[in-house]
DOMAR-428302 format. One record per residue (C-alpha): residue number from 1; residue in one letter; x, y, z. Coordinates in Angstrom, 2 decimals, always signed. Each point is the difference from the previous one (the first is absolute). Layout:
BEGIN
[seti NUM; A; [X; Y; Z]]
...
# end
This chain:
BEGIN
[seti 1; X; [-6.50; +22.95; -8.77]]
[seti 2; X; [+1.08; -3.55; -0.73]]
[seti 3; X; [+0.36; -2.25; +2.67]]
[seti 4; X; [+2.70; -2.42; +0.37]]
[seti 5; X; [-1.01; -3.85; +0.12]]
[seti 6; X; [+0.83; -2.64; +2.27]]
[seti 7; X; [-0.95; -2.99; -2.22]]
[seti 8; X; [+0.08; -3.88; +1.20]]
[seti 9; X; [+1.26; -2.47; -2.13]]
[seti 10; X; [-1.98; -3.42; -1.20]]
[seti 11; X; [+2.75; -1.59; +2.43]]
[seti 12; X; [-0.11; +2.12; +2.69]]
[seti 13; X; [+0.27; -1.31; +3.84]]
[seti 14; X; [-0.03; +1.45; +2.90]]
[seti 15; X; [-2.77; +1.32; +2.11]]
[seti 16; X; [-0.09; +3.58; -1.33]]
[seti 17; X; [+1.65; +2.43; -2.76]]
[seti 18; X; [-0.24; +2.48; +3.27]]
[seti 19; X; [+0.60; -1.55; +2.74]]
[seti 20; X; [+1.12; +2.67; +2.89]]
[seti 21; X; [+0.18; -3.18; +2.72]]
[seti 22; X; [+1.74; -2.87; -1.29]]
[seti 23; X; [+0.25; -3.74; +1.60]]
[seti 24; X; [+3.12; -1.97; +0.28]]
[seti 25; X; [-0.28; -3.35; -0.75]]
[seti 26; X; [-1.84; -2.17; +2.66]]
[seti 27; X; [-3.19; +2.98; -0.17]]
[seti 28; X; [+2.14; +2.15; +2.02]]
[seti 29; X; [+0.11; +3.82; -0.09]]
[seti 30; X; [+3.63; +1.35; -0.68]]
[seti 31; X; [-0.79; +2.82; +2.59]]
[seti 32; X; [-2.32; +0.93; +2.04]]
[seti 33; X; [-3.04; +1.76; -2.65]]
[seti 34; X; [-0.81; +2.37; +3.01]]
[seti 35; X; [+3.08; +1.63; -1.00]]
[seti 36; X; [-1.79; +1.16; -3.06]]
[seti 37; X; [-0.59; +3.60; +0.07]]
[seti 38; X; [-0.18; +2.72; -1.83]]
[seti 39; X; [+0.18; -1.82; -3.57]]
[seti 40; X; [-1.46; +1.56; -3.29]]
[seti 41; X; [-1.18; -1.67; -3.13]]
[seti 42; X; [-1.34; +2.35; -2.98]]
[seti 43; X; [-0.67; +0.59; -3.38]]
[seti 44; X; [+0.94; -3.35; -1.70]]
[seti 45; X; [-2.31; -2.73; -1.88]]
[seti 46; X; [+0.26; -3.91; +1.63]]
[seti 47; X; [-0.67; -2.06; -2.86]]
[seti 48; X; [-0.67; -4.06; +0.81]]
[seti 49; X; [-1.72; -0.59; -2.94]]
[seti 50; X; [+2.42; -2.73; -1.27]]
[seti 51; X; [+0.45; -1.39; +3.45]]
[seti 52; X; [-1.50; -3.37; +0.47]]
[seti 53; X; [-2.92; -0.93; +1.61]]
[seti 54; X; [+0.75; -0.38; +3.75]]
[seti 55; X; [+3.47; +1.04; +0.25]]
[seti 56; X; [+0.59; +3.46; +1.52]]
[seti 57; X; [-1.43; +3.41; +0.74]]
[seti 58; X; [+0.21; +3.51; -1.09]]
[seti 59; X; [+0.76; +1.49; +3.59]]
[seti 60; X; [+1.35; -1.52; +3.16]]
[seti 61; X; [-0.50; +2.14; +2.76]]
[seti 62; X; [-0.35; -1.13; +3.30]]
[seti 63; X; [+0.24; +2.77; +2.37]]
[seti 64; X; [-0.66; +3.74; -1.16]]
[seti 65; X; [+1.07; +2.27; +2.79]]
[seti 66; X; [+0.47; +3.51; -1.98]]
[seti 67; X; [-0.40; -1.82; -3.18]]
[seti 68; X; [-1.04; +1.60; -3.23]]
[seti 69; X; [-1.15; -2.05; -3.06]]
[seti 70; X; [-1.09; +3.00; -2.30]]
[seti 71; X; [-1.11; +0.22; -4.14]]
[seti 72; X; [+0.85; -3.77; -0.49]]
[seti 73; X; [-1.85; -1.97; -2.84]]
[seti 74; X; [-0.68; -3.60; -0.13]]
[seti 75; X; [-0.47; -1.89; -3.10]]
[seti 76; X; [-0.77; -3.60; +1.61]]
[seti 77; X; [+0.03; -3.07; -1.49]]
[seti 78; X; [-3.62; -2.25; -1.10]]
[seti 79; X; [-1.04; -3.12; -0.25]]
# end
């Protein structure tokens, strides 16, 4: 089976290619993140190799009431 790739660009910004609780600007959430439940995330490949150094994550997740994160890869970044 081939995965399907989430891949950052060299200009990427944000805080995370995933991010299941996002902040408005100001550092404030856009909803309350205990109203996260019952969220899956599966079978795909996070890629941040070309992400620069500093700048973003693979996965934002805050709260993980009934959360599933299942078969992911990670191919990080070095340096």
């Amino acid at each position: 089976m081939t995965l399907p790739t989430i891949k950052a660009t060299a200009g990427f910004q944000g805080m995370a290619l995933i991010d299941a609780d996002p902040y408005a600007d100001g550092g404030v959430n856009w909803f309350t993140n205990q109203n996260n439940f019952f969220r899956q995330v599966r079978n795909f490949i996070i890629d941040t190799t070309a992400m620069p150094l500093g700048v973003g994550a693979g996965i934002h997740w805050q709260v993980a009431q009934a959360t599933s994160l299942q078969n992911i890869v990670f191919n990080m970044r070095t340096g």
